[in-house]
TORZADREN-878422 format. One record per atom (N, C-alpha, C): x, y, z; residue number from 1; residue in one letter; atom name. Coordinates in Angstrom, 1 decimal. Example, Ala and Ser with C-alpha at 12.3 -4.5 7.8 and 13.67 -1.06 7.14 Angstrom:
     c1     c2     c3 drendren drenlo keza
   13.2   -5.7    7.8        1      a    N
   12.3   -4.5    7.8        1      a   CA
   13.2   -3.3    7.8        1      a    C
   12.8   -2.2    7.1        2      s    N
   13.7   -1.1    7.1        2      s   CA
   12.9    0.0    7.9        2      s    C
// end
This chain:
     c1     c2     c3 drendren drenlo keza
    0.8   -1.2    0.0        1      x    N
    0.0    0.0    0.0        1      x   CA
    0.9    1.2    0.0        1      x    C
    0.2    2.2   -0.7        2      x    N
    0.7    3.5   -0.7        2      x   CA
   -0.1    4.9    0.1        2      x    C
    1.0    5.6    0.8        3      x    N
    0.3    7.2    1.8        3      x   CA
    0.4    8.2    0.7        3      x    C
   -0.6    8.6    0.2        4      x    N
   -0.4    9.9   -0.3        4      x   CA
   -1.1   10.8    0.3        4      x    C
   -0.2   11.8    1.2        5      x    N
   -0.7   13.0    2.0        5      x   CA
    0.0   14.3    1.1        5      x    C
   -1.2   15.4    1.4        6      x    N
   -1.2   16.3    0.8        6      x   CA
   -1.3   17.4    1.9        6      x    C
   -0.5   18.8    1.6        7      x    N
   -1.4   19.9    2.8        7      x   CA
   -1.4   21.2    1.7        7      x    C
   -2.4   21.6    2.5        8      x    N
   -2.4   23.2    1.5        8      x   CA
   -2.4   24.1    2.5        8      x    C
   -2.2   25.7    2.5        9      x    N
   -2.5   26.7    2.8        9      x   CA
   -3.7   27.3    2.2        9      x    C
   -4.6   28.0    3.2       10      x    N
   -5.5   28.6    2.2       10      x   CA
   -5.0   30.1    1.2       10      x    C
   -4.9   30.9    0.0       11      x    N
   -4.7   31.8   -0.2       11      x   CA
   -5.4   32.9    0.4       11      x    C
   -4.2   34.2    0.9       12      x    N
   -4.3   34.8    1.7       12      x   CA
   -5.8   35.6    1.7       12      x    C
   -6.0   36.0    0.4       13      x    N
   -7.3   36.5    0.2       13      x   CA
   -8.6   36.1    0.3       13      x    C
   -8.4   34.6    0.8       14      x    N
   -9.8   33.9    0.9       14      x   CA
   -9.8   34.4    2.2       14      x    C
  -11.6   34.7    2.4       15      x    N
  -11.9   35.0    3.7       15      x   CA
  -12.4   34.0    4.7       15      x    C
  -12.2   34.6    6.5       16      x    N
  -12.2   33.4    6.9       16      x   CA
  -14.1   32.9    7.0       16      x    C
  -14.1   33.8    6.5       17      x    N
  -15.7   32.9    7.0       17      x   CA
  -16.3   32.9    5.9       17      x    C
  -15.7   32.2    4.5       18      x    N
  -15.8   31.7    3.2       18      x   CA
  -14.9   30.1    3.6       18      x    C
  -14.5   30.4    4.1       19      x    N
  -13.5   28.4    4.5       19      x   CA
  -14.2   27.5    5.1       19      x    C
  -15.2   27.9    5.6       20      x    N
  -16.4   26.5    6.3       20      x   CA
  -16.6   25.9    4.9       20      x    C
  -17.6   26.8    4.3       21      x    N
  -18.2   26.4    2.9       21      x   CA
  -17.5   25.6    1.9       21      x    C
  -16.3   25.8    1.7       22      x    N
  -15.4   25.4    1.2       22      x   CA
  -14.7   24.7    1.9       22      x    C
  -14.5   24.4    2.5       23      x    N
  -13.6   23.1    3.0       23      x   CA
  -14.9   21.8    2.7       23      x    C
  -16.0   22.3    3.3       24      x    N
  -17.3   21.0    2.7       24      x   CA
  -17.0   20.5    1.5       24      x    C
  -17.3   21.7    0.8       25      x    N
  -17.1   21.1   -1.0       25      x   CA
  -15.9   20.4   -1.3       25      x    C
  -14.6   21.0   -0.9       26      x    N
  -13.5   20.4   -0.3       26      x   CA
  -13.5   18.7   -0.4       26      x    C
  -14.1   18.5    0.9       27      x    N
  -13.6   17.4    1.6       27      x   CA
  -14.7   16.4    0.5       27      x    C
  -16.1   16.7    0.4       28      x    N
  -16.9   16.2   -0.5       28      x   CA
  -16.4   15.2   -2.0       28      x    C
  -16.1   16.9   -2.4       29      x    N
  -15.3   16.6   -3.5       29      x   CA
  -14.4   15.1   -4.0       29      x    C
  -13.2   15.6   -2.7       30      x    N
  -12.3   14.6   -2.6       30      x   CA
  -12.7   13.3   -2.2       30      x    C
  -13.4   13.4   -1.3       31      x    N
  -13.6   11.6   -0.6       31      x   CA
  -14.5   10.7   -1.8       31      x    C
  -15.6   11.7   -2.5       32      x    N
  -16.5   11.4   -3.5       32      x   CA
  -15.1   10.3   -4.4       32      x    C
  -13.7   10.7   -4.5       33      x    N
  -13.3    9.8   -5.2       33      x   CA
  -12.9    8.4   -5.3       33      x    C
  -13.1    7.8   -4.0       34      x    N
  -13.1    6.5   -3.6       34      x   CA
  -14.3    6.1   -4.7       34      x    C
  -14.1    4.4   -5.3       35      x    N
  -14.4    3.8   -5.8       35      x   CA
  -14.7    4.6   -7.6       35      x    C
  -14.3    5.7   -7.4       36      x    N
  -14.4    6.1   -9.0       36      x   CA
  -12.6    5.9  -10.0       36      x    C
  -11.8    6.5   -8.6       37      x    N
  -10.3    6.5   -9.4       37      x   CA
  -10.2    5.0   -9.1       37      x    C
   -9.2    4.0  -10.0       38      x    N
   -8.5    2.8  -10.1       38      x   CA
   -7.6    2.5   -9.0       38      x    C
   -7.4    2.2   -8.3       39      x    N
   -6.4    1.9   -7.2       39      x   CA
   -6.5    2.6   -5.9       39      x    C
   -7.5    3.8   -5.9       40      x    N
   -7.8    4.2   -4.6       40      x   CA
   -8.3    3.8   -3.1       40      x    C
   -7.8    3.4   -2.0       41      x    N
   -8.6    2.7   -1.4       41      x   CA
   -9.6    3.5   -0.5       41      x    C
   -8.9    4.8    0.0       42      x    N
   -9.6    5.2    1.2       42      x   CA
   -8.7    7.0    0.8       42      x    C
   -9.7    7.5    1.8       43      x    N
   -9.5    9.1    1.3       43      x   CA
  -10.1   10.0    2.6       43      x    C
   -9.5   10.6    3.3       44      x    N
   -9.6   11.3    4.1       44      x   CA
   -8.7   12.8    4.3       44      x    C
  -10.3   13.8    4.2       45      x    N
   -9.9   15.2    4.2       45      x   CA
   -9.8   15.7    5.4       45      x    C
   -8.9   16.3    5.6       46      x    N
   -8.4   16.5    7.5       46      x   CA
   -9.0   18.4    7.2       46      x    C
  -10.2   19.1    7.8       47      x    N
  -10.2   20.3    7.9       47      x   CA
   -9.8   20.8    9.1       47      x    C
   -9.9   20.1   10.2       48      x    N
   -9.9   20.8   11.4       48      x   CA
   -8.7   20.6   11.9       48      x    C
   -7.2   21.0   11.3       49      x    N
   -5.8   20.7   12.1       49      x   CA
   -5.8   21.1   13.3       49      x    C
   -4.8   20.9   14.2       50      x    N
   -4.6   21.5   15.7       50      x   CA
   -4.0   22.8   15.3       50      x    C
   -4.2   23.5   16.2       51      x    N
   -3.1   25.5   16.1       51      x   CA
   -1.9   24.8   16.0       51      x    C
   -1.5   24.1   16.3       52      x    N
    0.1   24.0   16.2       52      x   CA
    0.8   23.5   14.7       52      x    C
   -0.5   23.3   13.7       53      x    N
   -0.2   22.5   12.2       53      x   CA
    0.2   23.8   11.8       53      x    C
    1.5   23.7   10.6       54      x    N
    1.7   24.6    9.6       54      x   CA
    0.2   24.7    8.3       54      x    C
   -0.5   24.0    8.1       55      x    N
   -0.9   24.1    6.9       55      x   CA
   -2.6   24.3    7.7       55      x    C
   -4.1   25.0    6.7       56      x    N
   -4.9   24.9    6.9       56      x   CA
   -5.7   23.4    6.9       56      x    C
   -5.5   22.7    5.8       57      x    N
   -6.2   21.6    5.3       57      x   CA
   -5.3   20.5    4.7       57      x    C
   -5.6   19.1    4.6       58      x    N
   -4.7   18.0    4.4       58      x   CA
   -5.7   17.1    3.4       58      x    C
   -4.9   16.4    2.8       59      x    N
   -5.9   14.8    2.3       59      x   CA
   -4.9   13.9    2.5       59      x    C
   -5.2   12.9    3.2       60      x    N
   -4.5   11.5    3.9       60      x   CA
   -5.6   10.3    2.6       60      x    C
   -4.6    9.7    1.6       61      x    N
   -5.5    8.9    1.1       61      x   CA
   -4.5    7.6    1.1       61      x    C
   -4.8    6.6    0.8       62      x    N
   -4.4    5.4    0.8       62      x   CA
   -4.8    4.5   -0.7       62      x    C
   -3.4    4.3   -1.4       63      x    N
   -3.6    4.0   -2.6       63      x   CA
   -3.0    2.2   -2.4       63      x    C
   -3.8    1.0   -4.1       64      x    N
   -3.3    0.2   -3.7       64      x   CA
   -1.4   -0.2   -4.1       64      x    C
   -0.8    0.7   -5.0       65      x    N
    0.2    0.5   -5.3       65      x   CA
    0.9    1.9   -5.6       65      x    C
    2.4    1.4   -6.0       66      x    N
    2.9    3.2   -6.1       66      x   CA
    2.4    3.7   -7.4       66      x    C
    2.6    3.0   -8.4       67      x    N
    2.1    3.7   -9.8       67      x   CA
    0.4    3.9   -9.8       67      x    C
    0.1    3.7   -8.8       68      x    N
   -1.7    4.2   -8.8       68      x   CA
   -1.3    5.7   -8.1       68      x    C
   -0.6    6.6   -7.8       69      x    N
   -0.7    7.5   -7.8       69      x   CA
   -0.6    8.5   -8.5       69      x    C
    0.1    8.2   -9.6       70      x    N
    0.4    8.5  -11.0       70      x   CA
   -1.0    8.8  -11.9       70      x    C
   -2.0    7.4  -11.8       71      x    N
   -3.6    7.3  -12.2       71      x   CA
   -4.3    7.8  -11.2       71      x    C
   -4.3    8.2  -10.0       72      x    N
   -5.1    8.9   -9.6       72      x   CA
   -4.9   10.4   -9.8       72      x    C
   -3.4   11.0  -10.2       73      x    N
   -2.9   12.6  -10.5       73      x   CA
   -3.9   12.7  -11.6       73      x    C
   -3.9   11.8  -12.5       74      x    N
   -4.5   12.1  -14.1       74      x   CA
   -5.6   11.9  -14.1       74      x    C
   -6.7   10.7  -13.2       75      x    N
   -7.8   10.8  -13.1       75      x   CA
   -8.6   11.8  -13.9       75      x    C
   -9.7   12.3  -14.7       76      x    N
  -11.0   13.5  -14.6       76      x   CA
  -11.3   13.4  -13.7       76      x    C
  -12.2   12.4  -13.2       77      x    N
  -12.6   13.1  -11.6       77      x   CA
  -11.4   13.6  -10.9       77      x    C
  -10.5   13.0  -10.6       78      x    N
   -9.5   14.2   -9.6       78      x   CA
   -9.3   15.4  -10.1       78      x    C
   -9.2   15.2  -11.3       79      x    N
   -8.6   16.3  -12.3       79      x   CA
   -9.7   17.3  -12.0       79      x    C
  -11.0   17.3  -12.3       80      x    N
  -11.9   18.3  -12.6       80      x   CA
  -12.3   18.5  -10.9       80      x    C
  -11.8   17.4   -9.5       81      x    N
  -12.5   17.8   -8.3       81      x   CA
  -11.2   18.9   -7.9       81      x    C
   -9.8   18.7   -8.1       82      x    N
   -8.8   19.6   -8.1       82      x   CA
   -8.5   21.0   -8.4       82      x    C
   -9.7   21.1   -9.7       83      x    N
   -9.1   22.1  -10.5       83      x   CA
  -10.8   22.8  -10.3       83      x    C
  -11.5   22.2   -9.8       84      x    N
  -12.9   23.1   -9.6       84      x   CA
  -12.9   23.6   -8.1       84      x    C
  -12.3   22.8   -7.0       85      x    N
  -12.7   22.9   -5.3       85      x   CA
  -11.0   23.3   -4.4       85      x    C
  -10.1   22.7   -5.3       86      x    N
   -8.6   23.2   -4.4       86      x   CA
   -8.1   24.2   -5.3       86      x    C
   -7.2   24.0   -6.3       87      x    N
   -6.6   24.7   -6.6       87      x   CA
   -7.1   26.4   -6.7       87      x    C
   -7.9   26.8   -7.1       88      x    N
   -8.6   28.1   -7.2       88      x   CA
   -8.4   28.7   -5.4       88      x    C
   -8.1   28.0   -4.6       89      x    N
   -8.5   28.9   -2.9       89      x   CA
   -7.3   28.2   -2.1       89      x    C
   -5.9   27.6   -3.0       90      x    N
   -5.1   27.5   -2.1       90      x   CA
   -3.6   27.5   -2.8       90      x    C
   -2.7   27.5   -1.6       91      x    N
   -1.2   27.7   -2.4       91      x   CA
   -0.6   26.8   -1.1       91      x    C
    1.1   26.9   -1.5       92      x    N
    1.8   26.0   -0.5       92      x   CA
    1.5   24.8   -0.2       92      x    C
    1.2   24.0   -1.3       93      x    N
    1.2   22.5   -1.5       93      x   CA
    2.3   21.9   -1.0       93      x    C
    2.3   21.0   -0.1       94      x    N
    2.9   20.1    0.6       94      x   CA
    2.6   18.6    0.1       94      x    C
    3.5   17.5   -0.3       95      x    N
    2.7   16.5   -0.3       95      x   CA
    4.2   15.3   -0.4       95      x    C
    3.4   14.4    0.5       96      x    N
    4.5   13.1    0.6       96      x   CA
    3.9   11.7    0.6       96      x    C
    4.4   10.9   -0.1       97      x    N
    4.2    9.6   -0.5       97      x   CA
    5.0    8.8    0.0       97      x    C
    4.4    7.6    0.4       98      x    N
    5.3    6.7    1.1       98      x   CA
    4.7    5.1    1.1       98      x    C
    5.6    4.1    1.7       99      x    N
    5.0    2.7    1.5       99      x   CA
    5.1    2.0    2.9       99      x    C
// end
């Protein structure tokens, strides 16, 4: 099995009380991908870090091999949940994979 963890920062401009709404769609978005990407097993959107986390928001997902992370980058659904609900409201991508 493969960790692929992700963190974002929100962009500075987003307001804070536009981030509830969007973290939903967010986490929605993202977990909605279990059982649609190829090799995905499990998907969990972390909104609520402790004060002490560098980043606003995370995805902790669990793939079944390393090259399914590669198919789940290129996925449409990831692609269009990525490019419609994170990328547009965040910057300082963090992200580590591991076995």
């Amino acid at each position: 099995m493969v960790h692929h963890i992700v963190m974002w920062k929100f962009k500075p401009e987003i307001e804070e009380n536009k981030r509830p709404e969007l973290k939903k769609a967010m986490k929605e978005s993202l977990e909605g991908l279990v059982g649609k990407v190829p090799g995905l097993l499990s998907l969990e959107f972390v909104d609520a870090p402790l004060e002490t986390s560098t980043h606003d928001i995370a995805l902790v997902s669990t793939l079944e091999k390393a090259e399914d992370v590669a198919v789940y980058a290129k996925h449409p659904a990831h692609v269009a949940a990525a490019d419609t609900y994170i990328r547009p409201y965040v910057t300082e991508r963090a992200c580590l994979d591991y076995q």
